[in-house]
C-alpha positions as CSV (number, residue, x, y, z in Angstrom):
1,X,0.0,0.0,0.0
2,X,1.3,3.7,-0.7
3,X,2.6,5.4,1.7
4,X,0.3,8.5,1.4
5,X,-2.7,5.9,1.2
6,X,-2.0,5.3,5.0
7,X,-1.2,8.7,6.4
8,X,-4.1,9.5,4.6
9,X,-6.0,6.6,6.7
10,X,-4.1,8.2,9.9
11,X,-5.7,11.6,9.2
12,X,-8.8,10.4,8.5
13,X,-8.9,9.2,12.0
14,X,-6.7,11.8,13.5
15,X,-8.8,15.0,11.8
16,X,-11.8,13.4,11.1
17,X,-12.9,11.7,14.2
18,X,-12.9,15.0,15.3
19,X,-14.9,18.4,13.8
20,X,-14.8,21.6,16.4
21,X,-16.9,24.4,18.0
22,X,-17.4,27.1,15.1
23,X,-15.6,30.2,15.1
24,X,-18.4,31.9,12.9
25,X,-21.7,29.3,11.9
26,X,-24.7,30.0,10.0
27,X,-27.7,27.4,10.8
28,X,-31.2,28.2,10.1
29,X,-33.9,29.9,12.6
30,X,-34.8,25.9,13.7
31,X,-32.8,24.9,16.0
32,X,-35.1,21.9,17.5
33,X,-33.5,18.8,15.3
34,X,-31.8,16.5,16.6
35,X,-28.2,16.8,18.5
36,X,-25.9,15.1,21.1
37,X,-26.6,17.6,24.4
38,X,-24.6,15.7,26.7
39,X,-21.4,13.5,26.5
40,X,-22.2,10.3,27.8
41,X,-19.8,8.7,30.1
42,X,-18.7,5.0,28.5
43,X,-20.0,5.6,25.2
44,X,-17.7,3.5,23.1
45,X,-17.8,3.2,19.2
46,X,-16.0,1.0,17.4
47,X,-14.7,1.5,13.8
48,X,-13.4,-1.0,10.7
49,X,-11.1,1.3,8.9
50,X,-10.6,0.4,4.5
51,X,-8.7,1.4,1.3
52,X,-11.0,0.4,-1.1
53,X,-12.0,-3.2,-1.0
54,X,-9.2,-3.6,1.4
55,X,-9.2,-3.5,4.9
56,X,-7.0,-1.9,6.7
57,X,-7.6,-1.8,10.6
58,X,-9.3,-0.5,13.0
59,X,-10.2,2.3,14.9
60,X,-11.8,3.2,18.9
61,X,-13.8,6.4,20.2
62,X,-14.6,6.2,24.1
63,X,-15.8,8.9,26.8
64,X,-13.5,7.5,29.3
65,X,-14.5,9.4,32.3
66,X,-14.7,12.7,34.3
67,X,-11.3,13.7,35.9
68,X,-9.4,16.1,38.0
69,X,-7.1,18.6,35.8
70,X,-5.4,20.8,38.2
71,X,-8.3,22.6,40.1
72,X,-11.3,21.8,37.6
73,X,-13.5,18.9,36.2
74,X,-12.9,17.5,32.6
75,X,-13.7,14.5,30.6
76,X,-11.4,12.3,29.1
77,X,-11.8,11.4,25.3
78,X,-9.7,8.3,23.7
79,X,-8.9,7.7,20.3
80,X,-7.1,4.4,19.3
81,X,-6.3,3.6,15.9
82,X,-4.4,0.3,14.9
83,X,-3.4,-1.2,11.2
84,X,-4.1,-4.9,11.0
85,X,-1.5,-7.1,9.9
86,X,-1.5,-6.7,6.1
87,X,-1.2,-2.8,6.6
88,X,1.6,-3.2,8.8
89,X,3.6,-5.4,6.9
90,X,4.1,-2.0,4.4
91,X,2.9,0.9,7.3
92,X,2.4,0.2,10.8
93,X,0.0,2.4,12.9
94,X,-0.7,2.3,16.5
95,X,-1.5,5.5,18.0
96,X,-3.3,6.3,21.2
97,X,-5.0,10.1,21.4
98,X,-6.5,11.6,25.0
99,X,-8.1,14.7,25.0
100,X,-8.9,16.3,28.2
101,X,-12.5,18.8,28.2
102,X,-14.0,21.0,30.0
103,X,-17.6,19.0,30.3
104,X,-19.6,22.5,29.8
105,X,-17.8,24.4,27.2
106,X,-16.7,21.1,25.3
107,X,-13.0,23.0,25.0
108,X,-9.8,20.7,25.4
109,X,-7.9,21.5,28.4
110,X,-5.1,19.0,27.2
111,X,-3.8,16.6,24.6
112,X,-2.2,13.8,24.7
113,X,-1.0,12.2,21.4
114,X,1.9,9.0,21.4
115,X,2.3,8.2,17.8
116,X,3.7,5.3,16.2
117,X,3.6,5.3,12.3
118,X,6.0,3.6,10.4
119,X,9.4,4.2,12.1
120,X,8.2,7.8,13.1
121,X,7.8,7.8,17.1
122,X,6.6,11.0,18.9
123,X,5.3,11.5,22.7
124,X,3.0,15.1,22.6
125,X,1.7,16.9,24.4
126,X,-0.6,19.9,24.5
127,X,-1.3,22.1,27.0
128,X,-4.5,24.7,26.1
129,X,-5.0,28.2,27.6
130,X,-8.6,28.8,26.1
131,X,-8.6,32.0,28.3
132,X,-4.7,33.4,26.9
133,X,-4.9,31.6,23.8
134,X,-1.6,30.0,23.7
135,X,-1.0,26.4,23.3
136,X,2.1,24.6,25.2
137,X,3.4,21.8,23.4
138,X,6.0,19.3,24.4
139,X,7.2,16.8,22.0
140,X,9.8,14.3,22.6
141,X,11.0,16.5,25.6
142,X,11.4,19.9,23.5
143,X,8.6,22.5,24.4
144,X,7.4,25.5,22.9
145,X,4.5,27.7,23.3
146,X,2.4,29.7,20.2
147,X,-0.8,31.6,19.7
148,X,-4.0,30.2,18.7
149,X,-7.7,31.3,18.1
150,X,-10.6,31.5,20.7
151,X,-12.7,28.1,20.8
152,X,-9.9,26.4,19.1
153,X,-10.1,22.3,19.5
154,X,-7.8,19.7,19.0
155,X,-8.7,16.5,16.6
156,X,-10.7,14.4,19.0
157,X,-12.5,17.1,21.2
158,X,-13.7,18.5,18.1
159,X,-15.9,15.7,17.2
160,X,-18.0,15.9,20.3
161,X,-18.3,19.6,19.8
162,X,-19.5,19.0,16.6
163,X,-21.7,16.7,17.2
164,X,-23.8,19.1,19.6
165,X,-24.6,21.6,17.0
166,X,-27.8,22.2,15.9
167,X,-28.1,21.2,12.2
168,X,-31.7,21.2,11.2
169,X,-31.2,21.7,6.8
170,X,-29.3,21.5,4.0
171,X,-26.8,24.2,3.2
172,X,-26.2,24.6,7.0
173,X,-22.7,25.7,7.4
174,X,-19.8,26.3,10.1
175,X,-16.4,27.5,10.3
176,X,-14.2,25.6,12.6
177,X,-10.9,25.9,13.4
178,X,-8.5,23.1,14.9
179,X,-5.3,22.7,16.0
180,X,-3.5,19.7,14.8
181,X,0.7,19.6,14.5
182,X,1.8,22.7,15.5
183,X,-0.4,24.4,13.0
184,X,-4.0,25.7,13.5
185,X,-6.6,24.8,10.5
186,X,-10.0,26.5,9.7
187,X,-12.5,23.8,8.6
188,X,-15.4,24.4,6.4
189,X,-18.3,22.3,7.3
190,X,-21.5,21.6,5.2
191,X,-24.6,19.8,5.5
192,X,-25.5,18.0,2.2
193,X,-28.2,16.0,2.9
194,X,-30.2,13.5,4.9
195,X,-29.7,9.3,3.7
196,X,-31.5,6.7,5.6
197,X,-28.3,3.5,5.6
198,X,-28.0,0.4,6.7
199,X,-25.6,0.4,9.7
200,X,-24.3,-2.3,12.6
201,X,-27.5,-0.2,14.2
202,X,-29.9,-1.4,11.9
203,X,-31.5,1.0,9.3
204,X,-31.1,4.9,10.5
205,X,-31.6,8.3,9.1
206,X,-28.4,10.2,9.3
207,X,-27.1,13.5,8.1
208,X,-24.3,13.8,5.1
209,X,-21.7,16.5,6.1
210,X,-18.9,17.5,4.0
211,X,-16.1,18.5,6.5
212,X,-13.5,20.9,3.3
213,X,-10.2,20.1,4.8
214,X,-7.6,22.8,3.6
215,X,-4.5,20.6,4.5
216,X,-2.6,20.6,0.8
217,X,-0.9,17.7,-0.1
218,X,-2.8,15.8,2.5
219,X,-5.3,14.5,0.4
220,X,-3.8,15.3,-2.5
221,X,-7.1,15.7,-4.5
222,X,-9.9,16.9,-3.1
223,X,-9.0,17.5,0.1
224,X,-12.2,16.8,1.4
225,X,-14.0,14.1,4.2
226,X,-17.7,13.9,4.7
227,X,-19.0,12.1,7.3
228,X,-22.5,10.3,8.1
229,X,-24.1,10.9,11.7
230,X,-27.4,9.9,13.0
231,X,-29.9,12.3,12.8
232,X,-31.0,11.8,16.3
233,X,-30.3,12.7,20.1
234,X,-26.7,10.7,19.8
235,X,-25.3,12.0,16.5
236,X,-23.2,9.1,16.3
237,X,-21.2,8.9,13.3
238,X,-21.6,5.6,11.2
239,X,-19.5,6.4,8.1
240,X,-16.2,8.9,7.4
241,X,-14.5,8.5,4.1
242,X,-12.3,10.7,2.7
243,X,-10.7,10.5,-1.3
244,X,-7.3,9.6,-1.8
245,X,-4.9,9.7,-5.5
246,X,-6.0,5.9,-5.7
247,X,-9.6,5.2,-4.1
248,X,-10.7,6.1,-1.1
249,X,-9.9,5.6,2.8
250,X,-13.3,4.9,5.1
251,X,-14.1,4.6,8.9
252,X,-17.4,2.4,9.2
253,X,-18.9,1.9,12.4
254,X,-19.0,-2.2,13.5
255,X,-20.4,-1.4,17.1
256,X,-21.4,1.0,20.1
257,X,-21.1,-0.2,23.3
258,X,-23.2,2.3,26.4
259,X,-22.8,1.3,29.7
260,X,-26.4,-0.6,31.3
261,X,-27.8,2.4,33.9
């Protein structure tokens, strides 16, 4: 498999798995459909990751828990994303993503990213001042600090933020910007339509959203990702796929595990 096939498949996850609160948005008067209004602690979705026909691994979302960062409350977000064996024979992937939020203003307080791609091997980590807007980041020991916008996520608390936005019709736009890499990237997110699939949940209606990712050279086409949520109280996203030079590289949900109240 080419190598930009599978950083592609990375970023997918990484930037994907993840949309952000809007710096400007644009939604119509109706603001009653359907939207996630509370994180829910244990919510675990699982993910087959593909290239094509192919498959190439898989992928985990969770709501860990609520913790104690310095002297407030946050949640803790995990991403995992793993090759399977084929993939890793020409690109191995195993990275591990936490995001800390603040519960409320669904803002990351801190980011912890170990990635392990091919032979590239970092330890990151991110430190947010939503109030100063600075970012500290540490990698592999060295740290350095620069500025970023107000509201600005990170790849993972992003999704959850997006995910309690009020999208009620099509056209519906955002602005979002995220910081990702020691750069910060405004998003462009549109609602196309509304598809009723066949999911691991059985037939759903979701909403089609076309996430215009302005990472050049990423993609190398398009540039783009849409994503597939269900148009209801969860907004759980069942599909993610994103174009590549050959094909394309998807994120299909297999299962969502809740824990029994």
């Amino acid at each position: 498999m080419p190598r930009v096939s599978v950083t592609a498949l990375r970023l997918t996850l990484a930037v994907l798995l993840g949309v952000a609160v809007p710096t400007a948005v644009a939604f119509s008067a109706d603001t009653s459909s359907h939207r996630l209004t509370r994180l829910e602690i244990g919510e675990r979705l699982n993910y087959a990751l593909s290239w094509g026909k192919i498959s190439a691994g898989t992928a985990v979302l969770e709501v860990v828990g609520r913790e104690i960062l310095g002297a407030r409350q946050v949640i803790k977000l995990l991403h995992i994303a793993r090759t399977n064996d084929f993939v890793s024979i020409f690109y191995p992937v195993n990275n591990r993503v936490e995001s800390f939020i603040d519960e409320e203003a669904l803002l990351p307080a801190r980011l912890s990213f170990k990635r392990r791609e091919g032979k590239r091997k970092n330890d990151i980590e991110v430190m947010f001042d939503q109030h100063a807007h600075v970012v500290t980041v540490t990698t592999d020991g060295v740290t350095e600090t620069m500025a970023v916008p107000a509201y600005v996520q990170d790849t993972l608390s992003c999704l959850y933020a997006f995910r309690s936005l009020p999208l009620s019709a099509i056209g519906d736009r955002a602005g979002l910007d995220v910081y990702h890499d020691k750069k910060t990237y405004h998003l462009e997110l549109q609602v196309e339509g509304f598809e009723r699939m066949q999911t691991t949940l059985g037939a759903v209606d979701t909403i089609r959203v076309l996430a215009v990712m302005p990472f050049r050279g990423l993609f190398l086409n398009e540039g783009n990702i849409r994503v597939w949520f269900t148009n209801d109280l969860a907004r759980i996203p069942v599909l993610m796929r994103a174009k590549v030079v050959v094909g394309s590289i998807s994120a299909r949900l297999t299962s969502v595990e809740v824990p029994i109240k």
